[in-house]
Chimera marker file (.cmm) of the C-alpha trace (Angstrom):
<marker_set name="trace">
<marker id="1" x="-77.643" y="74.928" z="-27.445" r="1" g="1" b="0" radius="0.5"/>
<marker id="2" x="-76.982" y="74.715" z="-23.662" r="1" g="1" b="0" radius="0.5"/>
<marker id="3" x="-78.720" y="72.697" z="-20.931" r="1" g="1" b="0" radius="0.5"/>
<marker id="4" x="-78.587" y="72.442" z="-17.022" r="1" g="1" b="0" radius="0.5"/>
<marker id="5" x="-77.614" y="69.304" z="-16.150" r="1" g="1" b="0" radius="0.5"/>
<marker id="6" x="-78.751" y="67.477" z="-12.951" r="1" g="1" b="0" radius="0.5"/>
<marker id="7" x="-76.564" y="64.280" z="-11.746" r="1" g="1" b="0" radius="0.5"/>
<marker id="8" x="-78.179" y="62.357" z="-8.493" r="1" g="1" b="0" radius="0.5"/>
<marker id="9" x="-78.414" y="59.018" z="-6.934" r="1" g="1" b="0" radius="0.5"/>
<marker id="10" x="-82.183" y="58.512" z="-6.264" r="1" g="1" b="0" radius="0.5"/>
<marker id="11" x="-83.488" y="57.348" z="-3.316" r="1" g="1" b="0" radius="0.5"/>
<marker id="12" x="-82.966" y="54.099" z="-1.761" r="1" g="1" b="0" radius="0.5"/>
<marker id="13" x="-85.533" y="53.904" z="1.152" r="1" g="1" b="0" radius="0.5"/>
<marker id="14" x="-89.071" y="53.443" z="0.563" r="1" g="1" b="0" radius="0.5"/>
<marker id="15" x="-90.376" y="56.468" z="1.900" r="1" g="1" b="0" radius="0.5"/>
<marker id="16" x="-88.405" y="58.458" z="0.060" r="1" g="1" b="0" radius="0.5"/>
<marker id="17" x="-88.527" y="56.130" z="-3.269" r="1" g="1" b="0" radius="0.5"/>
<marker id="18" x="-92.757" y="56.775" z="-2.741" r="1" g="1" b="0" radius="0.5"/>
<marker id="19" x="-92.647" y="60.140" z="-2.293" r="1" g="1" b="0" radius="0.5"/>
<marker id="20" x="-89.893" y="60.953" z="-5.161" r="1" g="1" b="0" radius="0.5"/>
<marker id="21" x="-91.871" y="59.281" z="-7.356" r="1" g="1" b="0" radius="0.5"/>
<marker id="22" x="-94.879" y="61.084" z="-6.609" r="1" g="1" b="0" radius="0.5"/>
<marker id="23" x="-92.971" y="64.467" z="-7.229" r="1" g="1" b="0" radius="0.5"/>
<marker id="24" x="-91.256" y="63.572" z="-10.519" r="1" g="1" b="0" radius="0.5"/>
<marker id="25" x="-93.908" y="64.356" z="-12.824" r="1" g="1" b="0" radius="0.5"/>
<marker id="26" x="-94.562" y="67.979" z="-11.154" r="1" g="1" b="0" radius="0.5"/>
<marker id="27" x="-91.056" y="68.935" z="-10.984" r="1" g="1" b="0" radius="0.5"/>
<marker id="28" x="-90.069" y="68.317" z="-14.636" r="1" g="1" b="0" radius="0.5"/>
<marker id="29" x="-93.133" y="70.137" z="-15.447" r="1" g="1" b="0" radius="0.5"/>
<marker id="30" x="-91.662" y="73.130" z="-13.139" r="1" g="1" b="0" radius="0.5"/>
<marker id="31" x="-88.497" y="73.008" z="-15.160" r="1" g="1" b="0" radius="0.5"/>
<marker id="32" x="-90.004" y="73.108" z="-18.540" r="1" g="1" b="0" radius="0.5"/>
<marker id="33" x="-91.935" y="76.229" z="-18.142" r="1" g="1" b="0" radius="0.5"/>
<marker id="34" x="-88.896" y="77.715" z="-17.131" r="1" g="1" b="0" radius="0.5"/>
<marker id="35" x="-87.878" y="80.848" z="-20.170" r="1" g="1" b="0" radius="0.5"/>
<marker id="36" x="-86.015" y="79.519" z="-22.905" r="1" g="1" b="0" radius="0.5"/>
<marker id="37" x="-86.773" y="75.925" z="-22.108" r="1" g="1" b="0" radius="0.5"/>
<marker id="38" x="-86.787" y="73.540" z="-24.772" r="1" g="1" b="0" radius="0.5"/>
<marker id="39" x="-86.543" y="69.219" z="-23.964" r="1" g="1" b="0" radius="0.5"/>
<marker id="40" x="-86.103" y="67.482" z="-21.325" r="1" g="1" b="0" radius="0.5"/>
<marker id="41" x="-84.342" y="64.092" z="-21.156" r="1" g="1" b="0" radius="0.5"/>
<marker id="42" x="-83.629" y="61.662" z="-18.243" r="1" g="1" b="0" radius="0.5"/>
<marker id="43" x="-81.214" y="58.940" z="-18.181" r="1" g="1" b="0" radius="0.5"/>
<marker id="44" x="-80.468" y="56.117" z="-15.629" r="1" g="1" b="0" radius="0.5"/>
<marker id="45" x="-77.216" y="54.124" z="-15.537" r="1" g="1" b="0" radius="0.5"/>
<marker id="46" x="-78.040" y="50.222" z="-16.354" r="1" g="1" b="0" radius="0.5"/>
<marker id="47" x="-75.372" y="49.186" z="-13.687" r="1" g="1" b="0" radius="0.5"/>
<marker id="48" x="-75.982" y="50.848" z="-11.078" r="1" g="1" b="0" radius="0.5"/>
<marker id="49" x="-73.089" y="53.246" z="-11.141" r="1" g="1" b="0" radius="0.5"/>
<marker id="50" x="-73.288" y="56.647" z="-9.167" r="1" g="1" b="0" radius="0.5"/>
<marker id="51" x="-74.611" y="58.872" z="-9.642" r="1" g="1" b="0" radius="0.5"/>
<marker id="52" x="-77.178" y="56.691" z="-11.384" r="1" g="1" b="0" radius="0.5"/>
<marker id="53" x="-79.735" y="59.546" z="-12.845" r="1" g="1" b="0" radius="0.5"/>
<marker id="54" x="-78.812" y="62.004" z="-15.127" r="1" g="1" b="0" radius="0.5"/>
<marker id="55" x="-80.892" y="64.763" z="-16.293" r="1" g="1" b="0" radius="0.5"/>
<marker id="56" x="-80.512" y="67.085" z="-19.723" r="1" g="1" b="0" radius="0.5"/>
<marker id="57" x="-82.354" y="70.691" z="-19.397" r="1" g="1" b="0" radius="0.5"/>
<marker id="58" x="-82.206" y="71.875" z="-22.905" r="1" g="1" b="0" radius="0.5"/>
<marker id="59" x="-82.290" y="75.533" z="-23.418" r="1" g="1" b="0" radius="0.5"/>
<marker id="60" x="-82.029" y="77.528" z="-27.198" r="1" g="1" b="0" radius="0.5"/>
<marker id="61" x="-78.975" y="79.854" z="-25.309" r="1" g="1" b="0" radius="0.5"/>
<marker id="62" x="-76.276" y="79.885" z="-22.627" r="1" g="1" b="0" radius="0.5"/>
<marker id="63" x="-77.650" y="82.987" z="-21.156" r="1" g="1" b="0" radius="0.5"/>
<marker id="64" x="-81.183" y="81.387" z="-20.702" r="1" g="1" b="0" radius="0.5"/>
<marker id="65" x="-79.328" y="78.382" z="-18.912" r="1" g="1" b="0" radius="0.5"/>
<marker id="66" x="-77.648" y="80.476" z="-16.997" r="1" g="1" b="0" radius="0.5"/>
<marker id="67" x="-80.990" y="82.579" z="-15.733" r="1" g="1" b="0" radius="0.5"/>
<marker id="68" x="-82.721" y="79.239" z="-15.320" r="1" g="1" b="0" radius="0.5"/>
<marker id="69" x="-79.627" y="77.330" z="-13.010" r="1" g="1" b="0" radius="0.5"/>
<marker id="70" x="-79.560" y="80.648" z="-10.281" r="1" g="1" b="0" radius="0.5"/>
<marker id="71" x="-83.774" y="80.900" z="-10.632" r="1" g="1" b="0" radius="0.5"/>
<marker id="72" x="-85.901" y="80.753" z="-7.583" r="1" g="1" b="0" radius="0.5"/>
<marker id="73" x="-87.774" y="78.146" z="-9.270" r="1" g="1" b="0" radius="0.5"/>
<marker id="74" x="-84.737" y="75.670" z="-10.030" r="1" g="1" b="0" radius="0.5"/>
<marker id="75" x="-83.655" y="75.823" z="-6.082" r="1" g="1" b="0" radius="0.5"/>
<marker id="76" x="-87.192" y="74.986" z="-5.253" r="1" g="1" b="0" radius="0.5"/>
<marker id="77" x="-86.779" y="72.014" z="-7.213" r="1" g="1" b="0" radius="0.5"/>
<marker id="78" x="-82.974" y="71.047" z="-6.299" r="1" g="1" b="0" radius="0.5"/>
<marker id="79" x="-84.738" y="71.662" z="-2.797" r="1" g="1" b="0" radius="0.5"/>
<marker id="80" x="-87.570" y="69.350" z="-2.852" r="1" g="1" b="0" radius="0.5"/>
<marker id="81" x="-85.063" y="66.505" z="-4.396" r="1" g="1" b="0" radius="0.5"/>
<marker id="82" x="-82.762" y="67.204" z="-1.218" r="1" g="1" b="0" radius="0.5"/>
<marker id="83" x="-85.987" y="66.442" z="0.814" r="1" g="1" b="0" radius="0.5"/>
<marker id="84" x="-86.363" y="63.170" z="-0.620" r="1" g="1" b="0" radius="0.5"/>
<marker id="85" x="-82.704" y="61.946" z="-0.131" r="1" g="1" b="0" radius="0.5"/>
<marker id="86" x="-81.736" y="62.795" z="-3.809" r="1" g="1" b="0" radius="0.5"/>
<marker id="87" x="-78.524" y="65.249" z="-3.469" r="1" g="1" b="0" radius="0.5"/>
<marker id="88" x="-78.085" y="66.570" z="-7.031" r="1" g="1" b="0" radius="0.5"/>
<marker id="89" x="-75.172" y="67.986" z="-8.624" r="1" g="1" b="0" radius="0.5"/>
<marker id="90" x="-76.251" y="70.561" z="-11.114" r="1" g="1" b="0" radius="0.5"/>
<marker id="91" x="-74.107" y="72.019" z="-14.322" r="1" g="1" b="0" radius="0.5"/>
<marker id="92" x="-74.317" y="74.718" z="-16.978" r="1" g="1" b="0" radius="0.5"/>
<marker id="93" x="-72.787" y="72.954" z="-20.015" r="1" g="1" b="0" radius="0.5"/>
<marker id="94" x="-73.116" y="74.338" z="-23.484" r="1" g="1" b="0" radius="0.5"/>
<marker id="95" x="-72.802" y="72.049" z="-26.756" r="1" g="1" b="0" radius="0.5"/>
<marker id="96" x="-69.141" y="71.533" z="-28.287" r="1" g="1" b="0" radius="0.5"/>
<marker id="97" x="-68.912" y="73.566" z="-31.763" r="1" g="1" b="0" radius="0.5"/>
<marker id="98" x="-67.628" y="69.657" z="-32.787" r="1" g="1" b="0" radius="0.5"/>
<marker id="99" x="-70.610" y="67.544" z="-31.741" r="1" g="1" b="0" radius="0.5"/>
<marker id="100" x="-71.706" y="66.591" z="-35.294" r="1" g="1" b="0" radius="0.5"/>
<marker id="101" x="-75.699" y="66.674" z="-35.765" r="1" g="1" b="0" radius="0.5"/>
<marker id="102" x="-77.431" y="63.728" z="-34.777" r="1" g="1" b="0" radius="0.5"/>
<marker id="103" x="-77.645" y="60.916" z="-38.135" r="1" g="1" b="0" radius="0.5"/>
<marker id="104" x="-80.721" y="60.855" z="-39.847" r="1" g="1" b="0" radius="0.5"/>
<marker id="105" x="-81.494" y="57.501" z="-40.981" r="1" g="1" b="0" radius="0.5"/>
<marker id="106" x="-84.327" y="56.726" z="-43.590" r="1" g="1" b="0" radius="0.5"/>
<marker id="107" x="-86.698" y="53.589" z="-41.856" r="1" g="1" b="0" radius="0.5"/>
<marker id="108" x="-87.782" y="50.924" z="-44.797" r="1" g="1" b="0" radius="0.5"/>
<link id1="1" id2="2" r="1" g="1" b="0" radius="0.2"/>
<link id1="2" id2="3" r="1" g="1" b="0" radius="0.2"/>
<link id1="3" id2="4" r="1" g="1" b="0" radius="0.2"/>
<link id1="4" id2="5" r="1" g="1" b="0" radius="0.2"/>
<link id1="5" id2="6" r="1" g="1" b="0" radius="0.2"/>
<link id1="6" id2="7" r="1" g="1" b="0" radius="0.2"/>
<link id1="7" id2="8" r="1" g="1" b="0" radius="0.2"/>
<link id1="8" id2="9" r="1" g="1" b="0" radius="0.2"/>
<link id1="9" id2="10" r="1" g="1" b="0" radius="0.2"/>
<link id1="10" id2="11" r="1" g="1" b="0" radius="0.2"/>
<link id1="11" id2="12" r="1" g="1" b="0" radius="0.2"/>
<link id1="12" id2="13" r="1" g="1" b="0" radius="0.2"/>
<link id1="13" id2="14" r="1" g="1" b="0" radius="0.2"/>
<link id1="14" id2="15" r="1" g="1" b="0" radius="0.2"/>
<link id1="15" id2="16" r="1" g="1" b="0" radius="0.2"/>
<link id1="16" id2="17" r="1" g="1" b="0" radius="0.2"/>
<link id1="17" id2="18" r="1" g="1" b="0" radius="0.2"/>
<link id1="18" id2="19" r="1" g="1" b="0" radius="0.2"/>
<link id1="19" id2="20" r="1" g="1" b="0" radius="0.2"/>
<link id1="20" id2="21" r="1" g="1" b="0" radius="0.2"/>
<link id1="21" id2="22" r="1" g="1" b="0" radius="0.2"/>
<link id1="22" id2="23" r="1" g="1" b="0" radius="0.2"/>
<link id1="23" id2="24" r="1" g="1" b="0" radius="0.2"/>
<link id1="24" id2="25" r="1" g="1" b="0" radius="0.2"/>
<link id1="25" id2="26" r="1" g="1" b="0" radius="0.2"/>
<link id1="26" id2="27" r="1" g="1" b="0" radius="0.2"/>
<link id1="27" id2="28" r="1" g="1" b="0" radius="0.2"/>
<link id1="28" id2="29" r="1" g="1" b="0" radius="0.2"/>
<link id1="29" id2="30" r="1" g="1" b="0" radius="0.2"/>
<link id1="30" id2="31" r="1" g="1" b="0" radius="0.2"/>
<link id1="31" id2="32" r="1" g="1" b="0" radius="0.2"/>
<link id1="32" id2="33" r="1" g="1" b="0" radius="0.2"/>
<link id1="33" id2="34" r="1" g="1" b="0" radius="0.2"/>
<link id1="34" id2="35" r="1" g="1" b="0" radius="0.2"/>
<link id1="35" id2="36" r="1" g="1" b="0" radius="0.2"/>
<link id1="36" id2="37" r="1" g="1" b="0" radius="0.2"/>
<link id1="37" id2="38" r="1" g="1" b="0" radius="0.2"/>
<link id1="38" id2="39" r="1" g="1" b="0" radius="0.2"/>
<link id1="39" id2="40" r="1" g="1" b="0" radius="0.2"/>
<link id1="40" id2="41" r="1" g="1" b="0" radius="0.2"/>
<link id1="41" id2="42" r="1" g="1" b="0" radius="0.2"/>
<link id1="42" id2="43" r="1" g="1" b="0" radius="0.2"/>
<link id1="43" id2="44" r="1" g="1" b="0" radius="0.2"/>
<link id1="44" id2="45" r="1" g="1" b="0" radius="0.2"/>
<link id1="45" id2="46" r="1" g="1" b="0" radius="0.2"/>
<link id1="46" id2="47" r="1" g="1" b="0" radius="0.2"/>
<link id1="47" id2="48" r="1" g="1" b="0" radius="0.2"/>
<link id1="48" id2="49" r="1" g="1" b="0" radius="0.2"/>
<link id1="49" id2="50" r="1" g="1" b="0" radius="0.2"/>
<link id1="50" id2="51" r="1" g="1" b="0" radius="0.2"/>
<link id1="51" id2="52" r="1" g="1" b="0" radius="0.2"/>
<link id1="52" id2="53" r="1" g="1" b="0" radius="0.2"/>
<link id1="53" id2="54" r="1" g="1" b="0" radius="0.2"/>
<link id1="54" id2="55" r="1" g="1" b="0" radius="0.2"/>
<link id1="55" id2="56" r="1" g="1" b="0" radius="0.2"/>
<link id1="56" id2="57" r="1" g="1" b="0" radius="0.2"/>
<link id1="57" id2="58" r="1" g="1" b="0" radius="0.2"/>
<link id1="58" id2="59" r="1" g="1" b="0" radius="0.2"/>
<link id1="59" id2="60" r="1" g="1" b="0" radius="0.2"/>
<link id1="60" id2="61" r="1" g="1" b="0" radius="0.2"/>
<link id1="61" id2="62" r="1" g="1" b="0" radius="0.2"/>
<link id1="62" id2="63" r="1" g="1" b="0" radius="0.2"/>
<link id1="63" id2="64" r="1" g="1" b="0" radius="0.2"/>
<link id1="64" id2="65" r="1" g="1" b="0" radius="0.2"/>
<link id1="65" id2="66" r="1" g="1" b="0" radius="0.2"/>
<link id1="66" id2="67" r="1" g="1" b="0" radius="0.2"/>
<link id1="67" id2="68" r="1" g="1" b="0" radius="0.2"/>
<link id1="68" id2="69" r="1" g="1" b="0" radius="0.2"/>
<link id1="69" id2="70" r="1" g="1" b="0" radius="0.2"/>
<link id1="70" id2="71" r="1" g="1" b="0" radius="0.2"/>
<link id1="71" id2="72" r="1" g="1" b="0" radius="0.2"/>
<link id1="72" id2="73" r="1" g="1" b="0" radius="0.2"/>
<link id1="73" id2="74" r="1" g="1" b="0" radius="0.2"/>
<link id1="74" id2="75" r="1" g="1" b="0" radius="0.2"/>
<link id1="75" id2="76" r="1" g="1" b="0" radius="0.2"/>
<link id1="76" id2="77" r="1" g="1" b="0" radius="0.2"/>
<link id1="77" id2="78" r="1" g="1" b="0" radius="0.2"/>
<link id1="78" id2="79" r="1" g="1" b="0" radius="0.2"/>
<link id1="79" id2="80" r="1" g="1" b="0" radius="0.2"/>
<link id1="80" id2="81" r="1" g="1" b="0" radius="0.2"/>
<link id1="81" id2="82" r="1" g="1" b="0" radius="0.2"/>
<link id1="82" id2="83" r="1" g="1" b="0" radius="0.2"/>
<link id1="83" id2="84" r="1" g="1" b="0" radius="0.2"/>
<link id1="84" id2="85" r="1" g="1" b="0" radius="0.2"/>
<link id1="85" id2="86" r="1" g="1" b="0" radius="0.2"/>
<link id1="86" id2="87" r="1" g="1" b="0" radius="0.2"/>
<link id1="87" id2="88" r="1" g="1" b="0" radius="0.2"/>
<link id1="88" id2="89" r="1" g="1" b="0" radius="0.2"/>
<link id1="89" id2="90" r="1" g="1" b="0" radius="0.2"/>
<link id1="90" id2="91" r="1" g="1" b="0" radius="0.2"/>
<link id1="91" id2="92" r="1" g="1" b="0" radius="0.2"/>
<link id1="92" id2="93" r="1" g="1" b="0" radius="0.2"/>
<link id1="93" id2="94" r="1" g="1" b="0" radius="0.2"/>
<link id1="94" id2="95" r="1" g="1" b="0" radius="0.2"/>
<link id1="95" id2="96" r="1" g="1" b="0" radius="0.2"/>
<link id1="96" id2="97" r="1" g="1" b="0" radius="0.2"/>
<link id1="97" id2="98" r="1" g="1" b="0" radius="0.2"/>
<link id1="98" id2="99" r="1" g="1" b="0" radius="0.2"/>
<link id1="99" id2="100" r="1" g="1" b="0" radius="0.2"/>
<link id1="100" id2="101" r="1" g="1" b="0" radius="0.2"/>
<link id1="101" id2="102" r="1" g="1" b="0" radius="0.2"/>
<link id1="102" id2="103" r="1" g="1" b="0" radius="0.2"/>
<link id1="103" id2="104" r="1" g="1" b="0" radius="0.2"/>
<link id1="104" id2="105" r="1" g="1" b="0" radius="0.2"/>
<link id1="105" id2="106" r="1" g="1" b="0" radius="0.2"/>
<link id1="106" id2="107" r="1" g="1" b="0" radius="0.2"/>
<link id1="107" id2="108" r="1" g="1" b="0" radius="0.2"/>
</marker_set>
């Protein structure tokens, strides 16, 4: 597995907290139909630390990360987050060959 990883501080102002939020929705959409995408996760730090959103891009291979991090359509969206005040850092990363699978636990 591989992913593109976005790391960003989102906006503080109004204006741009408004019109971020009104852009999420479309710009995750953008990102799935990407080729080769497969998930897409968001997290946001509880305390506050920067940067305070983090973003998972899963993809099946390294190669279709790759394609997808230098693709028109991923600048448009690392773009319209710049226009909003939300700077983000983004990374190729592929999984470790020693991240175990996830536990499976049976619910009663």
């Amino acid at each position: 597995m591989a992913y593109v990883m976005f790391q960003y501080d989102r906006p503080t102002d109004t204006r741009n907290w408004n019109e971020y939020n009104g852009h999420v929705r479309d710009w995750i959409a953008r990102l799935l139909a990407l080729p080769g995408a497969l998930s897409f996760m968001a997290y946001r730090t509880t305390d506050g630390a920067s940067p305070d959103t983090i973003t998972m891009l899963e993809f099946q291979s390294i190669e279709d990360a790759r394609k997808a991090g230098a693709s028109e359509q991923m600048k448009e969206v690392v773009q319209g987050l710049r226009t909003v005040g939300a700077f983000a850092r983004v990374q190729i990363l592929e999984r470790s060959p020693f991240t175990p699978e996830p536990l499976r636990r049976e619910v009663a």
